[in-house]
N, CA and C atoms as an extended XYZ file, in Angstrom:
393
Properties=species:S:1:pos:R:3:atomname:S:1:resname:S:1:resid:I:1 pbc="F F F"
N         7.003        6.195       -0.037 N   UNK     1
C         7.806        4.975        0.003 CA  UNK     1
C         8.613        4.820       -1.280 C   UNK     1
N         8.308        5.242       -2.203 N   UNK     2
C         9.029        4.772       -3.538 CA  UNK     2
C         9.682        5.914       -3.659 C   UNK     2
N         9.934        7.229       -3.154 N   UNK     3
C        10.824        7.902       -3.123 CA  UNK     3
C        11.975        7.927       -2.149 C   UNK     3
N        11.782        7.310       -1.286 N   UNK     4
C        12.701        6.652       -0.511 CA  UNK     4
C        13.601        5.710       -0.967 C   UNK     4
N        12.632        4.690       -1.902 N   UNK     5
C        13.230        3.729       -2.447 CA  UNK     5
C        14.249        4.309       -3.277 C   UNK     5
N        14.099        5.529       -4.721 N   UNK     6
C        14.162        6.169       -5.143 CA  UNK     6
C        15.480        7.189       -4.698 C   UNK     6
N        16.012        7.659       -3.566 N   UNK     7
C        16.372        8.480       -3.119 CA  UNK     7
C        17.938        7.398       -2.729 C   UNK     7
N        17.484        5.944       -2.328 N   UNK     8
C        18.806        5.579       -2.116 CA  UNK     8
C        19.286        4.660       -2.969 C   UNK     8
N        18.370        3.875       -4.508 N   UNK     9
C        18.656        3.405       -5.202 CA  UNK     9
C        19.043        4.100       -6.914 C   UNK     9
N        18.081        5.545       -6.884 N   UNK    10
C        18.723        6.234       -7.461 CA  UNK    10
C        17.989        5.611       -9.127 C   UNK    10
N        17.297        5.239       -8.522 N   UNK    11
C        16.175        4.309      -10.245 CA  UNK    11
C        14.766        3.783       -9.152 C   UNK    11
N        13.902        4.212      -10.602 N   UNK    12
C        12.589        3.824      -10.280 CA  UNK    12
C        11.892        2.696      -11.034 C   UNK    12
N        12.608        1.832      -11.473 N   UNK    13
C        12.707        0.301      -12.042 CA  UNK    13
C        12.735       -0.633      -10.935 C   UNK    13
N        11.477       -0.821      -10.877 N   UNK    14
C        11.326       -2.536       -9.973 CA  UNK    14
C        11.987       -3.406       -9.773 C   UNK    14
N        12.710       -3.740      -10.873 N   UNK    15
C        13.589       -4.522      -10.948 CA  UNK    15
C        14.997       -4.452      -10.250 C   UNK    15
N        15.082       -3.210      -10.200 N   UNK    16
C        16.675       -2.990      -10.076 CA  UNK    16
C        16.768       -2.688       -8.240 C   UNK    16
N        15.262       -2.383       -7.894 N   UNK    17
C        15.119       -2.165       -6.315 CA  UNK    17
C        15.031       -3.424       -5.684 C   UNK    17
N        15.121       -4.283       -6.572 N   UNK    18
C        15.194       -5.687       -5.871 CA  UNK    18
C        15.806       -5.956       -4.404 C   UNK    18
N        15.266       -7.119       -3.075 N   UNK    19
C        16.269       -6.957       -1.983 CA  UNK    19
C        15.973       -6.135       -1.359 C   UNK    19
N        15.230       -5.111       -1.294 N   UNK    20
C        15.618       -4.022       -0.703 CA  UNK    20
C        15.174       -4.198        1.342 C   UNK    20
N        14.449       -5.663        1.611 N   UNK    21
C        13.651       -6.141        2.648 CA  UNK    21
C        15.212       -6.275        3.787 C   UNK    21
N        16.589       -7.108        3.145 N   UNK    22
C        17.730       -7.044        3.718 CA  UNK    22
C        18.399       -6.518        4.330 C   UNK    22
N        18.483       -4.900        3.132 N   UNK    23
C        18.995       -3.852        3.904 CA  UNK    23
C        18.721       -2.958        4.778 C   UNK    23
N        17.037       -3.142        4.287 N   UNK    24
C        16.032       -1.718        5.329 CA  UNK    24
C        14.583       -2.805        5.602 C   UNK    24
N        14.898       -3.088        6.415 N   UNK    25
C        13.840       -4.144        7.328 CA  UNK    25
C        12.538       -3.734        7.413 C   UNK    25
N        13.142       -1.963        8.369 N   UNK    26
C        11.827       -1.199        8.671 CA  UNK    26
C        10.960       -0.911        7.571 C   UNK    26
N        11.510       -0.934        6.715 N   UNK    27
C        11.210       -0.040        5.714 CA  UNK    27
C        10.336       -0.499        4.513 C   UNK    27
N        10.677       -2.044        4.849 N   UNK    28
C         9.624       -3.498        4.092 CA  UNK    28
C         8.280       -3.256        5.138 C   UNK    28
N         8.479       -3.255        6.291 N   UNK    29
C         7.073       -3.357        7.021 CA  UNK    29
C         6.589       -2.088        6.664 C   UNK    29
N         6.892       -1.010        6.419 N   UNK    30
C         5.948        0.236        5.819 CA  UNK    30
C         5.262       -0.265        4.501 C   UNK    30
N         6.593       -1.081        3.386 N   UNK    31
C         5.580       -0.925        2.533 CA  UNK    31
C         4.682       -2.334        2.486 C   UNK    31
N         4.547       -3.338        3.731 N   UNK    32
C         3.457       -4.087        3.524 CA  UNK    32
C         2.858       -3.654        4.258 C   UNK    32
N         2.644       -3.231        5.082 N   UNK    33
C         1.675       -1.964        5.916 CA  UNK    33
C         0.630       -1.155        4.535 C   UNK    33
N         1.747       -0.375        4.016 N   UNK    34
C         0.967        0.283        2.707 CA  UNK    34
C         0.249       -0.654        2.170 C   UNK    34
N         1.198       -1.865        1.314 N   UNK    35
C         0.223       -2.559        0.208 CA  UNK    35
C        -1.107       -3.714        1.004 C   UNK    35
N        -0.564       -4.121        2.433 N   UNK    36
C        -2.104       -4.627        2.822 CA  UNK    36
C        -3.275       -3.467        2.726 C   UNK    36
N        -2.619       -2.422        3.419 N   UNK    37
C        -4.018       -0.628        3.019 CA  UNK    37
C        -4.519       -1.187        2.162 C   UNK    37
N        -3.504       -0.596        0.959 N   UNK    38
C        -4.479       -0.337       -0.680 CA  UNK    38
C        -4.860       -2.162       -1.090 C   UNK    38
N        -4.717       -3.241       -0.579 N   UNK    39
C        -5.254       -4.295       -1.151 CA  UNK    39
C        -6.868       -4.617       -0.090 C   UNK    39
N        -7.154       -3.481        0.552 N   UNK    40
C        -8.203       -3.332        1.036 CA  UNK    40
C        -8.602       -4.407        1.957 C   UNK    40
N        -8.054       -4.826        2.649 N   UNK    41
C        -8.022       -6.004        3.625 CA  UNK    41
C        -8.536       -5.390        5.364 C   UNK    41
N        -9.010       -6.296        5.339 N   UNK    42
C       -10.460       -5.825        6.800 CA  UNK    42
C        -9.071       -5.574        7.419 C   UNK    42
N        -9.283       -4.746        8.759 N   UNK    43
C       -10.219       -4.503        9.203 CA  UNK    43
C       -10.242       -2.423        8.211 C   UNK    43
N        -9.672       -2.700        7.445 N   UNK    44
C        -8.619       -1.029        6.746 CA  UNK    44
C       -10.026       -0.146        6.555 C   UNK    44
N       -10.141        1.146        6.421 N   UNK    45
C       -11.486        1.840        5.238 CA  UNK    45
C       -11.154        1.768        4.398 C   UNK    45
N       -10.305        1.467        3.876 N   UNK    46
C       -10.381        0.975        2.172 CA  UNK    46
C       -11.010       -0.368        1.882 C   UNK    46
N       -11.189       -0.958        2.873 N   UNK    47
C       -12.628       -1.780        2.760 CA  UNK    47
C       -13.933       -1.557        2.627 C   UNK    47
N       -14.413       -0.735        3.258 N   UNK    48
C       -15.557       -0.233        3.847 CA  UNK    48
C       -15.548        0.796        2.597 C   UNK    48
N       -14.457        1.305        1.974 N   UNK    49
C       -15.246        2.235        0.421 CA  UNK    49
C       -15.067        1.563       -0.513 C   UNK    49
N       -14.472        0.322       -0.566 N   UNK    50
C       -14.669       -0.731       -1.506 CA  UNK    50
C       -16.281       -1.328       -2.065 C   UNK    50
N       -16.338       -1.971       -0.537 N   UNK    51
C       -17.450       -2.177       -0.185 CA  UNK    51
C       -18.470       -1.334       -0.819 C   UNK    51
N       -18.931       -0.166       -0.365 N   UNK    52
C       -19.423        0.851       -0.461 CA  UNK    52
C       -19.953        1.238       -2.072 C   UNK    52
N       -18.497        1.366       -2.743 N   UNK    53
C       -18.366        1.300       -3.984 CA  UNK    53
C       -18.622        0.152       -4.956 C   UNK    53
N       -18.646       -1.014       -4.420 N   UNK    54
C       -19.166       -2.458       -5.281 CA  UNK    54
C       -20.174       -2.264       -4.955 C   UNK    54
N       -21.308       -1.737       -3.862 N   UNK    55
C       -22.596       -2.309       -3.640 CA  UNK    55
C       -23.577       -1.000       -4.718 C   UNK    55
N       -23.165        0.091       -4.575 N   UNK    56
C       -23.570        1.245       -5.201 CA  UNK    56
C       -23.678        1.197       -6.769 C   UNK    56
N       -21.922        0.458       -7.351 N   UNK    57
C       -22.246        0.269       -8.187 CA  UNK    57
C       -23.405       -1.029       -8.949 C   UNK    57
N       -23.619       -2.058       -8.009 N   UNK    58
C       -24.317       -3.018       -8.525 CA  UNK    58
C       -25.800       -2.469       -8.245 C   UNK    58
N       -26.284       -1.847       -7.546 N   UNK    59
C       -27.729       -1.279       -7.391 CA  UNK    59
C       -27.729       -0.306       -8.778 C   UNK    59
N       -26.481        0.638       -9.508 N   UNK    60
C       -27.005        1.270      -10.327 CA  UNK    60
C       -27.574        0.193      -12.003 C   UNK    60
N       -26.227       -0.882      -11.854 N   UNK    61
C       -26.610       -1.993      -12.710 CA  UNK    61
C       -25.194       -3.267      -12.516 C   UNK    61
N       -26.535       -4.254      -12.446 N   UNK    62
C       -26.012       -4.969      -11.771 CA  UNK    62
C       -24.533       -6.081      -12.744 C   UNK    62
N       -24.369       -5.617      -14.489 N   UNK    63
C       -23.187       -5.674      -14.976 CA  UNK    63
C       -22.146       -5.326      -14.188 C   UNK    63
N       -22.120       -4.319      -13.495 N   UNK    64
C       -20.680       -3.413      -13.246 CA  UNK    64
C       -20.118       -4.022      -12.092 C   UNK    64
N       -20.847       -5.496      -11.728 N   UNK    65
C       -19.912       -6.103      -10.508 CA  UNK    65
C       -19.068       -7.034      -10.978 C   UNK    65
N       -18.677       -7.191      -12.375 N   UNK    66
C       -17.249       -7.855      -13.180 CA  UNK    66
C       -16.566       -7.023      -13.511 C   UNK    66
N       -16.719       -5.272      -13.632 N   UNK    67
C       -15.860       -4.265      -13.900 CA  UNK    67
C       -15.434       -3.847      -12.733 C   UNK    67
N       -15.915       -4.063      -11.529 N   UNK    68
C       -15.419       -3.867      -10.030 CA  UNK    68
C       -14.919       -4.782       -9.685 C   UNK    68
N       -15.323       -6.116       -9.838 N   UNK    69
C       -14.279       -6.551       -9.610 CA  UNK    69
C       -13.358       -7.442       -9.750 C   UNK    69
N       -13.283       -7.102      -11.166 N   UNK    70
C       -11.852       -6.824      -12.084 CA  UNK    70
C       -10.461       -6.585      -11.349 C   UNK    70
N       -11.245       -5.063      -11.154 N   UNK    71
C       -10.885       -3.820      -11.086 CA  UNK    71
C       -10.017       -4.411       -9.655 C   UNK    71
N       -10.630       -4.566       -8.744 N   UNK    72
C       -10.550       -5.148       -7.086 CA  UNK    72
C        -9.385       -6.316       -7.306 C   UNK    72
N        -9.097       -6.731       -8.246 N   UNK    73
C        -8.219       -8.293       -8.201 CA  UNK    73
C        -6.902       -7.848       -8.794 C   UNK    73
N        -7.111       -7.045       -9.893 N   UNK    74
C        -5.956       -6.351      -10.187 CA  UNK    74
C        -5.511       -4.934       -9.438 C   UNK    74
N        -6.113       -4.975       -8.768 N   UNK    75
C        -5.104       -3.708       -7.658 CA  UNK    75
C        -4.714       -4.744       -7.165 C   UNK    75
N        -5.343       -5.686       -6.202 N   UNK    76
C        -4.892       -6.551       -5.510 CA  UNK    76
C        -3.433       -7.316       -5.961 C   UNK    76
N        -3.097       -7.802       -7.303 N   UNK    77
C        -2.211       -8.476       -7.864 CA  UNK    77
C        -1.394       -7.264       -7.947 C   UNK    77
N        -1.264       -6.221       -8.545 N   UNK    78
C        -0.310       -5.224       -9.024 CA  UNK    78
C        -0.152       -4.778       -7.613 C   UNK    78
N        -0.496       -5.049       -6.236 N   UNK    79
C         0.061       -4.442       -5.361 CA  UNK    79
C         0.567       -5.442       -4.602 C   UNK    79
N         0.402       -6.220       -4.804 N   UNK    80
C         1.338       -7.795       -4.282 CA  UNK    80
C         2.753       -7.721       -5.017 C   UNK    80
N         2.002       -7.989       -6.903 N   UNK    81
C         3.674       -7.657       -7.937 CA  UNK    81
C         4.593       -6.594       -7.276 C   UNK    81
N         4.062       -5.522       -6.739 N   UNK    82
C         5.323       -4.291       -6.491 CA  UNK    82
C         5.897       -4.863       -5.439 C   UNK    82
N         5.294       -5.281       -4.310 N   UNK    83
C         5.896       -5.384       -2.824 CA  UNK    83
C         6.785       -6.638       -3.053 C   UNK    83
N         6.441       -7.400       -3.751 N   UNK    84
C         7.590       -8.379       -4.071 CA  UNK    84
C         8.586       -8.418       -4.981 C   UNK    84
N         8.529       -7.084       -5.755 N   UNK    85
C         9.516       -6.617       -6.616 CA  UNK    85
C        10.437       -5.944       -5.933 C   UNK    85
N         9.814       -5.362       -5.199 N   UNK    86
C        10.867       -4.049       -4.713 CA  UNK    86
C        11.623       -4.796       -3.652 C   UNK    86
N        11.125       -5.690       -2.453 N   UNK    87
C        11.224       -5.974       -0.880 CA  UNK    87
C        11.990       -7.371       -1.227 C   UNK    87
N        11.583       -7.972       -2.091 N   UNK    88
C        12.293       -9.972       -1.758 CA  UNK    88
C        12.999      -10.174       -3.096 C   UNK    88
N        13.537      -11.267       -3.041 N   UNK    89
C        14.303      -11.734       -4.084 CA  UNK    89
C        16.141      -11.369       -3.319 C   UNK    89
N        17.521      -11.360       -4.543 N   UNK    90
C        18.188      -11.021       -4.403 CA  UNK    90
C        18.781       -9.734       -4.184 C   UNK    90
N        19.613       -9.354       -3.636 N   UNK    91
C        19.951       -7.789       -3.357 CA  UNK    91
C        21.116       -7.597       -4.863 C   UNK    91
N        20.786       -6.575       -5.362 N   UNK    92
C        21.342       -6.153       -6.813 CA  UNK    92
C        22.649       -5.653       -6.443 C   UNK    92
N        23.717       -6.090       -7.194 N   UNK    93
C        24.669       -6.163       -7.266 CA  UNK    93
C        25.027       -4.512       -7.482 C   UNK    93
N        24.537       -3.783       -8.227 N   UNK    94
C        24.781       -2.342       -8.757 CA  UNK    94
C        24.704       -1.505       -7.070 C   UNK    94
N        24.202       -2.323       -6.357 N   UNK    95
C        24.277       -1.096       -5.449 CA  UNK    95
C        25.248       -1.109       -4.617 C   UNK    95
N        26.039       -0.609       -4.366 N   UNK    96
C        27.573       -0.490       -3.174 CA  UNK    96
C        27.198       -0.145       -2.076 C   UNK    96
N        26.765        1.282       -2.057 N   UNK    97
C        26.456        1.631       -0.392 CA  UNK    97
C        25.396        2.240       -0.458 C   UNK    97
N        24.828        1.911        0.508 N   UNK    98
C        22.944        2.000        1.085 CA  UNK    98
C        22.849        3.109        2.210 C   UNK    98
N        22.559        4.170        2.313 N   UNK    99
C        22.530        5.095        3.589 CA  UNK    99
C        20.936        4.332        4.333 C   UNK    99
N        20.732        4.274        5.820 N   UNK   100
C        19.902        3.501        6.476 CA  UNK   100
C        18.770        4.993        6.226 C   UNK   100
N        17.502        3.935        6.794 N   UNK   101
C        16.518        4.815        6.907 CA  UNK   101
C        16.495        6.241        7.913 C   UNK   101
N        16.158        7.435        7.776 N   UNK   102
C        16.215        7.918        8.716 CA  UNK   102
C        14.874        8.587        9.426 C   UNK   102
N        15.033        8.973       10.825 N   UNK   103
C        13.922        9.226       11.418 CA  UNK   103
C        12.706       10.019       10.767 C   UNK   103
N        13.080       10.799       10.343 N   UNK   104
C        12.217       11.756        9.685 CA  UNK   104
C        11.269       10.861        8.466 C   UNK   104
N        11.753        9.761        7.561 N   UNK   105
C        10.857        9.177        6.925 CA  UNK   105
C         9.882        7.998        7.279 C   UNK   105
N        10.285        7.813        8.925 N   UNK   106
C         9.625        7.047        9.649 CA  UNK   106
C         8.235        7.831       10.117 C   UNK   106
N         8.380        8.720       10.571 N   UNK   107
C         7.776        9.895       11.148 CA  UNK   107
C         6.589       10.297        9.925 C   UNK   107
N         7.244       10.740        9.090 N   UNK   108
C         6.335       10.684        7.714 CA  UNK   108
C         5.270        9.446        7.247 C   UNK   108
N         5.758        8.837        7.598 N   UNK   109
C         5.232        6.874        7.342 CA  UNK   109
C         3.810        7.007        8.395 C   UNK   109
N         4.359        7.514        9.518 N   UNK   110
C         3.533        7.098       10.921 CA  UNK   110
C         2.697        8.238       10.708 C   UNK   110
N         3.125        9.909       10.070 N   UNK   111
C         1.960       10.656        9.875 CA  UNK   111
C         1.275       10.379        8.527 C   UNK   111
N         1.226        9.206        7.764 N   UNK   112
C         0.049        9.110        6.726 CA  UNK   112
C        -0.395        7.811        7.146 C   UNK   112
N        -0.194        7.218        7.951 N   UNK   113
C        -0.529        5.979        8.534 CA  UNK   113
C        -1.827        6.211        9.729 C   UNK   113
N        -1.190        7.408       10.430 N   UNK   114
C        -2.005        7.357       11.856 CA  UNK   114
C        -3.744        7.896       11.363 C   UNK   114
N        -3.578        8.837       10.261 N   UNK   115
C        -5.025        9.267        9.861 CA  UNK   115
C        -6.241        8.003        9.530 C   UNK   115
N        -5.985        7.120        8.578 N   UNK   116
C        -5.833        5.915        8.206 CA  UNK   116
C        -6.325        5.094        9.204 C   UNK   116
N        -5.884        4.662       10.975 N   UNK   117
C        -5.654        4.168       11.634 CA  UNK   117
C        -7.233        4.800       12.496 C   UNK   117
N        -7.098        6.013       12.815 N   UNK   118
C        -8.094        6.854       13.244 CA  UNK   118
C        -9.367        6.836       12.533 C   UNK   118
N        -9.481        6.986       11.384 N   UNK   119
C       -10.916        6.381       10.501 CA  UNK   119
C       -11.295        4.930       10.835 C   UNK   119
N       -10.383        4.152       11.261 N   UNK   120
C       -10.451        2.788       11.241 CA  UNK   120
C       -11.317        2.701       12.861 C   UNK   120
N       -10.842        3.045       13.784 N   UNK   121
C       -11.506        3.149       14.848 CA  UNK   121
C       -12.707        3.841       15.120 C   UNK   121
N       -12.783        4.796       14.164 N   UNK   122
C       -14.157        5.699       14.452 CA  UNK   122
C       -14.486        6.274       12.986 C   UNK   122
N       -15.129        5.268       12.221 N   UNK   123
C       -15.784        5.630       10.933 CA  UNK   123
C       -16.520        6.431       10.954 C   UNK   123
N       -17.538        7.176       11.605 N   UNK   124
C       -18.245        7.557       11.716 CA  UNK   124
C       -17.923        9.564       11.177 C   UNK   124
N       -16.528        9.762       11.397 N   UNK   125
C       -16.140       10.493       11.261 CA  UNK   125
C       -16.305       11.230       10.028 C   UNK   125
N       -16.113       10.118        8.770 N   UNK   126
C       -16.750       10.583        7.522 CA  UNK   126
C       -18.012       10.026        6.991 C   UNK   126
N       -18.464        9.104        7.522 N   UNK   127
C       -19.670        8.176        7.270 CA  UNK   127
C       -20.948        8.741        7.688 C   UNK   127
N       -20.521        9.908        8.589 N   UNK   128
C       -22.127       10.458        8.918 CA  UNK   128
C       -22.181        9.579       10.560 C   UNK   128
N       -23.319       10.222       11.386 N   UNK   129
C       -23.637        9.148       12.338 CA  UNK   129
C       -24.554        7.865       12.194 C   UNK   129
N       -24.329        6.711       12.875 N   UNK   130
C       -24.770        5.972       12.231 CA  UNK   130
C       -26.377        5.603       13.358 C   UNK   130
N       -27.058        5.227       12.258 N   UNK   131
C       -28.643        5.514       13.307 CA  UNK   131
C       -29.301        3.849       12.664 C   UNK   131
């Protein structure tokens, strides 16, 4: 996604990708698609190794559940900050002409999405069977 961004804004400054929800619609729902993923929001497995990972770490000692989740609030914020850096606000004046999304990075989107999607329905896949 940020090479996309990247590819038609031509800078990898947050700032300057501002807007970008206006011109490429589709292309905002990929990346809140992405940033709900990584902000680990049910029903995703990035819950379930969140999870996983806060409970593991608090059985080894039970300090490390303010360094998790810390840790858990600021992904959460720094992945909210990007999607609203890049996607809303005003559309930047520096940019003239925008080439649209094309199929092939949709396609790409939908093949790192669908794996993702498939764990989600049948955890079990990496989780072991469950007894």
């Amino acid at each position: 996604l940020a090479n996309t961004n990247y590819e038609r804004t031509h800078s990898r400054t947050l700032l300057l990708t501002r807007g970008l929800q206006l011109m490429l619609p589709l292309m905002a729902a990929w990346w809140l698609l992405a940033n709900l993923m990584n902000m680990a929001l049910p029903p995703t497995i990035n819950l379930t190794g969140e999870l996983l990972i806060i409970t593991s770490m608090y059985n080894w000692s039970p300090l490390t559940i303010m360094l998790t989740g810390a840790g858990t609030l600021l992904t959460a914020a720094y992945s909210l900050h990007m999607f609203l850096m890049t996607q809303r606000g005003k559309f930047p004046r520096h940019i003239i002409k925008m080439n649209p999304t094309y199929t092939r990075e949709h396609l790409l989107m939908t093949l790192h999405i669908l794996p993702l999607l498939m764990l989600l329905t049948k955890p079990e896949l990496i989780m072991g069977p469950l007894s």
